[in-house]
DSSP file (Angstrom, degrees, kcal/mol; ACC not computed):
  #  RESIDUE AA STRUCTURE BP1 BP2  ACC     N-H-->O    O-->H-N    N-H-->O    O-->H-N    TCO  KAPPA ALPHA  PHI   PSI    X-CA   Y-CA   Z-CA
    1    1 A X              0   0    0      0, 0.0     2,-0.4     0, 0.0     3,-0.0   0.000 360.0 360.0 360.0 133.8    0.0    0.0    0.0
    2    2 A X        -     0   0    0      1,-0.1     2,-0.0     0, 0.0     0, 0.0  -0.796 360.0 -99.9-102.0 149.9    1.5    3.6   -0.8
    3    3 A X        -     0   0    0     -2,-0.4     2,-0.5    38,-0.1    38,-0.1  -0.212  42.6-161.2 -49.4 116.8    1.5    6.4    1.3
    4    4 A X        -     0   0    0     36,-0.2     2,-0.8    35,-0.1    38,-0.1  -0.965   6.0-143.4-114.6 124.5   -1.2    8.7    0.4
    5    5 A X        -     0   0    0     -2,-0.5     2,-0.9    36,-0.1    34,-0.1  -0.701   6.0-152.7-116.0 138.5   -1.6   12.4    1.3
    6    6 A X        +     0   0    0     -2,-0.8     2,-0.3    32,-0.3    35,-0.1  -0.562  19.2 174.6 -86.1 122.0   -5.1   14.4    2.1
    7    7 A X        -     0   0    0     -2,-0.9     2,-0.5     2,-0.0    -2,-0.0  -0.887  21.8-143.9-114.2 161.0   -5.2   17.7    1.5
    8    8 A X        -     0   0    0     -2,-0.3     2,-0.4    12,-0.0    -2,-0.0  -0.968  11.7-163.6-132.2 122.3   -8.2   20.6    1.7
    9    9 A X        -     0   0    0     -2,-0.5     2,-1.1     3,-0.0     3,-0.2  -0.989  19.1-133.7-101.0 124.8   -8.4   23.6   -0.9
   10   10 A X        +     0   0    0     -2,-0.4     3,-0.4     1,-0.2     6,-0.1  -0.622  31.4 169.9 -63.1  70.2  -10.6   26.3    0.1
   11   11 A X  S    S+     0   0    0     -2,-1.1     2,-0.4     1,-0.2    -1,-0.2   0.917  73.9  17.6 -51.1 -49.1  -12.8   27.4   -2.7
   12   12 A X  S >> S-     0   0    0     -3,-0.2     3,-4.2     1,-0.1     4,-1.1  -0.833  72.5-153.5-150.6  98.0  -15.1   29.5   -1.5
   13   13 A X  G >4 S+     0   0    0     -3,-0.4     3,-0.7    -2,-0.4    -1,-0.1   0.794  91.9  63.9 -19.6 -49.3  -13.9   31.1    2.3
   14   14 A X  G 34 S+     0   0    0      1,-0.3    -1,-0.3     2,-0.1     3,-0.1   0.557 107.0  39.2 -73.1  -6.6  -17.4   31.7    3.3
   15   15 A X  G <> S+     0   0    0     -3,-4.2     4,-0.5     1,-0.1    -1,-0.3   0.372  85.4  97.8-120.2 -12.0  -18.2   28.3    3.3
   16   16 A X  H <X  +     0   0    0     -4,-1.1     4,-1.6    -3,-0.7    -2,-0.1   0.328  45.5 104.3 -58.6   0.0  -15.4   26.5    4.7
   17   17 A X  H >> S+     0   0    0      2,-0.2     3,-3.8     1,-0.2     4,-1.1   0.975  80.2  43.3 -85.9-112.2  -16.2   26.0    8.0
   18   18 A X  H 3> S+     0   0    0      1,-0.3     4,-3.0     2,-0.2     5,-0.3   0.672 114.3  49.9  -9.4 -56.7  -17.1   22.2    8.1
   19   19 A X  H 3X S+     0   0    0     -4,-0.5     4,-2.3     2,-0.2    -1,-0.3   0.952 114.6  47.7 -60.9 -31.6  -14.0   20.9    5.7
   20   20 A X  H <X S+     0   0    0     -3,-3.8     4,-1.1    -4,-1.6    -2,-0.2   0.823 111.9  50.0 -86.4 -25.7  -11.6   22.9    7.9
   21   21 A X  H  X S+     0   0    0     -4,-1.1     4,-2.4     2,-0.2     5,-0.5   0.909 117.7  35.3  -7.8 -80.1  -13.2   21.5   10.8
   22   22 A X  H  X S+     0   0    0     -4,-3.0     4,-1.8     1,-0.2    -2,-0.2   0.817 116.3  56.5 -74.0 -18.7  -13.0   17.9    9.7
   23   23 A X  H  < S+     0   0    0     -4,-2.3    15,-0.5    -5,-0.3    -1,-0.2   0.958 119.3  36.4 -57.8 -68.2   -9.4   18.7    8.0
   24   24 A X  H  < S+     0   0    0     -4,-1.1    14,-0.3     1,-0.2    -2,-0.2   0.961 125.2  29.0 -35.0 -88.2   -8.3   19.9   11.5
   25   25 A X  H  < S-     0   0    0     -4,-2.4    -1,-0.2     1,-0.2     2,-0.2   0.621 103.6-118.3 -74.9 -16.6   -9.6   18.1   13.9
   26   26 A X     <  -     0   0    0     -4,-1.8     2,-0.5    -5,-0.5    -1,-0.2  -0.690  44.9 -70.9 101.0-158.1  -10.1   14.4   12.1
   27   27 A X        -     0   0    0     -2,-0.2     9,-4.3    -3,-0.1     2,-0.5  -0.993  53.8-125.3-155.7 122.2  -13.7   12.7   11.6
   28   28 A X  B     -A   35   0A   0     -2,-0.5     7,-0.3     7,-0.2     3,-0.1  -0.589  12.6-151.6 -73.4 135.6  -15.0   11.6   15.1
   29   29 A X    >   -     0   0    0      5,-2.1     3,-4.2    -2,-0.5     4,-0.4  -0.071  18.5-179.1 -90.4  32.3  -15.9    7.9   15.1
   30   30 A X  T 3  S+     0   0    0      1,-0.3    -1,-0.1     2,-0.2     5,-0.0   0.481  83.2  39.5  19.9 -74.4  -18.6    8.0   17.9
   31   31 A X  T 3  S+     0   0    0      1,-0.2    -1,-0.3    -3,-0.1    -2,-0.1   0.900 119.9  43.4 -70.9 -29.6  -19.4    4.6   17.9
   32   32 A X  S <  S-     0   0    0     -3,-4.2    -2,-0.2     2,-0.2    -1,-0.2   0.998 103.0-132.7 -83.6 -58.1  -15.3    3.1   17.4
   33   33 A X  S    S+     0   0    0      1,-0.5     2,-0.3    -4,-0.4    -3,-0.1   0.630  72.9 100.3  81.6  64.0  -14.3    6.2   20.4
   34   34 A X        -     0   0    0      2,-0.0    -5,-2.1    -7,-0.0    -1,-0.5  -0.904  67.6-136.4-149.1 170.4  -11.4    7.2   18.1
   35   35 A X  B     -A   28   0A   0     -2,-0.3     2,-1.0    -7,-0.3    -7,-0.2  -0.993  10.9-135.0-124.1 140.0  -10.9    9.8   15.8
   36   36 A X        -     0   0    0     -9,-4.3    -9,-0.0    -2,-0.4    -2,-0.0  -0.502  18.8-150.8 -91.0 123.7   -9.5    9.6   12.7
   37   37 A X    >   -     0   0    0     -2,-1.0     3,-0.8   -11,-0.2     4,-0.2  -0.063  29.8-111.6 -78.4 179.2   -6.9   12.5   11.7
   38   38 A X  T 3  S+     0   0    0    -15,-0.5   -32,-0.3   -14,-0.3     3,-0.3   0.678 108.4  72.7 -97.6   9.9   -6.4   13.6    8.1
   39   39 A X  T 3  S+     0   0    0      1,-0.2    -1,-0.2   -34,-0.1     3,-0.1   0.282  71.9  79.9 -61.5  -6.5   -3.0   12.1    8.2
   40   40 A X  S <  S-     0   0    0     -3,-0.8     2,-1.1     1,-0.2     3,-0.3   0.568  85.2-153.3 -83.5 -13.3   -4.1    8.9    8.1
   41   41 A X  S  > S+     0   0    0     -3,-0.3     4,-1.2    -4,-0.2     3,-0.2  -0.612  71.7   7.6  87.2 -94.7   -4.7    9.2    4.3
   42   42 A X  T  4 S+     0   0    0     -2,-1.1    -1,-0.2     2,-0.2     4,-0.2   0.416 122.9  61.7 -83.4  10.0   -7.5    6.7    3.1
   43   43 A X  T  > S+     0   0    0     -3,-0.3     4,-1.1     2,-0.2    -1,-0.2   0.604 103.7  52.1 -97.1 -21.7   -8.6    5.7    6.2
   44   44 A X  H  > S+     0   0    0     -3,-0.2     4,-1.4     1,-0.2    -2,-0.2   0.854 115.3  49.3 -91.0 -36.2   -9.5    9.7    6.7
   45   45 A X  H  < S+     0   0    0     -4,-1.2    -1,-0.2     2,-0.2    -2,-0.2   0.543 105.8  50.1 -76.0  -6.8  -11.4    9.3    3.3
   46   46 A X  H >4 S+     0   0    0      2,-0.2     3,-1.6    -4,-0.2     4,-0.4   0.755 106.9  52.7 -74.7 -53.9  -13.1    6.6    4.0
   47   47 A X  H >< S+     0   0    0     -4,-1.1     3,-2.7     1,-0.3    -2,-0.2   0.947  98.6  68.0 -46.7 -56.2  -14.4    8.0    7.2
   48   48 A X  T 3< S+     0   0    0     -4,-1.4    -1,-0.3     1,-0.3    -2,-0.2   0.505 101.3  48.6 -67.4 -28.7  -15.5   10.9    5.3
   49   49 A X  T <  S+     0   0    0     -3,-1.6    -1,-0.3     9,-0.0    -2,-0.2   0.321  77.9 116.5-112.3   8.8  -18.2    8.6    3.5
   50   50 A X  S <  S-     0   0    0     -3,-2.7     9,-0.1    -4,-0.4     2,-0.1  -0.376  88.6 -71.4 -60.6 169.2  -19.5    7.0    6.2
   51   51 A X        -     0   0    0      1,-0.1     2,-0.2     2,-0.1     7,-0.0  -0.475  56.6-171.1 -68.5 154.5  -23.4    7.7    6.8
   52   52 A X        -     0   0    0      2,-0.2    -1,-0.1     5,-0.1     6,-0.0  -0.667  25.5-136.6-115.1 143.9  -23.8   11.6    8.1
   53   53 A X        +     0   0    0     -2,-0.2     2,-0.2     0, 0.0    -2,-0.1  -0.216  66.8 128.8-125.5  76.7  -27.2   13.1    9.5
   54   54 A X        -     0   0    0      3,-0.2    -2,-0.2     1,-0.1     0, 0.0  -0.562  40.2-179.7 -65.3 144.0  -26.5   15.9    7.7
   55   55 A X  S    S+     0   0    0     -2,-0.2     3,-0.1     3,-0.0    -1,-0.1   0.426  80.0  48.1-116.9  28.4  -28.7   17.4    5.4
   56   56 A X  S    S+     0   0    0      1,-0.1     2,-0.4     2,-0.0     0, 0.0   0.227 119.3  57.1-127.9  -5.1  -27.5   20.6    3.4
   57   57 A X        +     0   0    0      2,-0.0     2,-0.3     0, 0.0    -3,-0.2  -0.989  46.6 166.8-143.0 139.3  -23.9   17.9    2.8
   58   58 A X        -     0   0    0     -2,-0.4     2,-0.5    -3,-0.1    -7,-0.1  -0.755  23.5-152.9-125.3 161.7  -23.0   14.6    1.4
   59   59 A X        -     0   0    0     -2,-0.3     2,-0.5    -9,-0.1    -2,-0.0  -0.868  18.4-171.2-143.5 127.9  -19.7   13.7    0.8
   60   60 A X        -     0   0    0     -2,-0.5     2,-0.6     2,-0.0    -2,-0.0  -0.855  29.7-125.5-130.8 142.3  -19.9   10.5   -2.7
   61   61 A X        -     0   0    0     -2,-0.5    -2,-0.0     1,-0.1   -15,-0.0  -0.904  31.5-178.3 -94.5  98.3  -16.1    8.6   -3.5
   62   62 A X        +     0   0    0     -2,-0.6    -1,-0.1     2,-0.0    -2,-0.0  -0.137  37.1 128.6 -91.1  38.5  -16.2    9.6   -7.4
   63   63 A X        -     0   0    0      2,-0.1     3,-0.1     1,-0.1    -2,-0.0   0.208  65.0-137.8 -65.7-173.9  -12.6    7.6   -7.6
   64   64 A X  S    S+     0   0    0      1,-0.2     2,-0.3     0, 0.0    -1,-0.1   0.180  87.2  66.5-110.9  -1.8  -12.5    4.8  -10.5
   65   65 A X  S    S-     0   0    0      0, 0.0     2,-0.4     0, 0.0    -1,-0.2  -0.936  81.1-132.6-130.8 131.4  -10.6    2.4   -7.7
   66   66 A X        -     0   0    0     -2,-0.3     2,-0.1    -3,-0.1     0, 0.0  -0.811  28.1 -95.6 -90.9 163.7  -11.9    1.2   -5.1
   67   67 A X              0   0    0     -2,-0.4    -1,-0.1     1,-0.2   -24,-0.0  -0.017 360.0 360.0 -21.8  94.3  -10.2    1.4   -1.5
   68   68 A X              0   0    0     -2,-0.1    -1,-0.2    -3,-0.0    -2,-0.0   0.718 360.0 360.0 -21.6 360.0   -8.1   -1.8   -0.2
């Protein structure tokens, strides 16, 4: 497996809140009690498509590959 790195672009300031959040701070796992940083690479993208109860955001793997 190769080393993968996650990065966040800011498109549009006014809206950024929530990626820079999860970017920052990692994607709580409630139910595992960990959080996952965004240094972990696919493991942080992965998280990121788990189910949400969001509703104004979704976050869909458009890749061609899937994940080991």
């Amino acid at each position: 497996m190769r080393d993968e790195e996650v990065t966040l672009t800011v498109l549009d300031s006014r809206r950024k809140a929530l990626a820079e959040d999860m970017y920052d701070n990692g994607i709580v796992l409630e139910r595992e009690g960990r959080v996952v940083p965004h240094s972990a690479g696919p493991e942080f993208m992965r998280a990121l498509l788990r189910p949400w109860s969001m509703s104004y955001y979704a976050f869909v793997d458009e890749s061609d590959t899937l994940a080991d």
